[in-house]
C-alpha positions as CSV (number, residue, x, y, z in Angstrom):
1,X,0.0,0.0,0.0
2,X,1.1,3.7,-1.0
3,X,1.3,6.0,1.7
4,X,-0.9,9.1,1.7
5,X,1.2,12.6,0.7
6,X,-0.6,15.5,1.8
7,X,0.1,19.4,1.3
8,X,-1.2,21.9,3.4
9,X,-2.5,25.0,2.5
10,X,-1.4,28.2,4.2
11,X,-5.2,28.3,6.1
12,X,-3.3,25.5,7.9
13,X,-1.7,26.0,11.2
14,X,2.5,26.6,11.4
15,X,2.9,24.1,14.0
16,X,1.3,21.1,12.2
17,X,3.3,20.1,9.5
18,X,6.5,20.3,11.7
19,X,4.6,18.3,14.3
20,X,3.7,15.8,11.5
21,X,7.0,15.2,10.0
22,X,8.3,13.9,13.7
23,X,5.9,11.5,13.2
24,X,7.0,10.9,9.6
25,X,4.4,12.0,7.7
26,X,5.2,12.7,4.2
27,X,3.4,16.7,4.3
28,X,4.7,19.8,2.5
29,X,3.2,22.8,3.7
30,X,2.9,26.3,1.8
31,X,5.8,28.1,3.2
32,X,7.9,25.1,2.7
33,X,7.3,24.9,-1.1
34,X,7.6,28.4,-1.4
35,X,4.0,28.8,-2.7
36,X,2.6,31.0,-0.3
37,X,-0.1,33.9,-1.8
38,X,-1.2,31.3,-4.7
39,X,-4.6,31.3,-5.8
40,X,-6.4,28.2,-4.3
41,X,-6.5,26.7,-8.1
42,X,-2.8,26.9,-8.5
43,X,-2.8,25.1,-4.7
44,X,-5.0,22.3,-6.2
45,X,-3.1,22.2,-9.1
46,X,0.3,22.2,-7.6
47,X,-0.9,19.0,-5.2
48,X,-2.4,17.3,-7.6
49,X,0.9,17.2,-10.1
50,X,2.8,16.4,-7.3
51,X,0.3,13.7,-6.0
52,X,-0.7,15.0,-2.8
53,X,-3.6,15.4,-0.8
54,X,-4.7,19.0,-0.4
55,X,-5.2,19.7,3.5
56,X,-7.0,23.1,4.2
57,X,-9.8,25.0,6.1
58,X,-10.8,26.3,3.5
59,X,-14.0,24.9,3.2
60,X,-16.4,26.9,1.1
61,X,-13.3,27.8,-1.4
62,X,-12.2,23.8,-1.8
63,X,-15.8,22.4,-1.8
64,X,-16.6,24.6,-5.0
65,X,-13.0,24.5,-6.9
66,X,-13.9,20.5,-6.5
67,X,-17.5,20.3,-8.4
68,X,-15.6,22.5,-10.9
69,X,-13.0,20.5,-11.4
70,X,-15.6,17.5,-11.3
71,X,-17.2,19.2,-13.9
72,X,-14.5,19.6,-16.0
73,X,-13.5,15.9,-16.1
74,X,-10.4,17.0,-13.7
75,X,-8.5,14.4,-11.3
76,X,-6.6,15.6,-7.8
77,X,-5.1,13.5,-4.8
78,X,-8.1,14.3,-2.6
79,X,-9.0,16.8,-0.7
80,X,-9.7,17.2,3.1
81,X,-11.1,20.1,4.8
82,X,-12.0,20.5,8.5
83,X,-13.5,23.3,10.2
84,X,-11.2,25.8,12.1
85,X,-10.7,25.4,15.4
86,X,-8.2,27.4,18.2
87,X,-4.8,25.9,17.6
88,X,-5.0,25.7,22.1
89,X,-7.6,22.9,21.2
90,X,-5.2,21.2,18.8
91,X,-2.2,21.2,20.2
């Protein structure tokens, strides 16, 4: 079985990719890629060539660019979007 790649949008939390790695998950976060200030379709489009999972909380955003790109016969790694919540609850 593959293992899940994810990349995290900048909505994401600083802490949590670092906090991931230690636990060697395979995530590349915004800053880390150098893609901070994209568009949420380059974001998308970046992961999917790269075969990652999309990570954001960015729901309303993601939720749409998906139907479009469902609509448009488009393929991505996945996407998964949770709610915000206080990073004091989270870490």
């Amino acid at each position: 079985m593959t293992a899940i790649r994810f990349f995290m949008d900048e909505d994401i939390y600083g802490a949590v990719a670092p906090a991931l790695h230690r636990v060697k998950i395979d995530i590349r976060s915004t800053p880390e890629v150098g893609r901070r200030g994209q568009s949420d379709e380059s974001q998308l489009e970046w992961a999917s060539n790269e075969g990652r999972v999309l990570v954001t909380f960015n729901v309303a955003h993601f939720v749409e660019l998906h139907a479009t790109w469902l609509r448009q016969g488009r393929h991505h790694a996945g996407i998964v979007v949770s709610s915000q919540r206080s990073i004091r609850d989270v870490v």
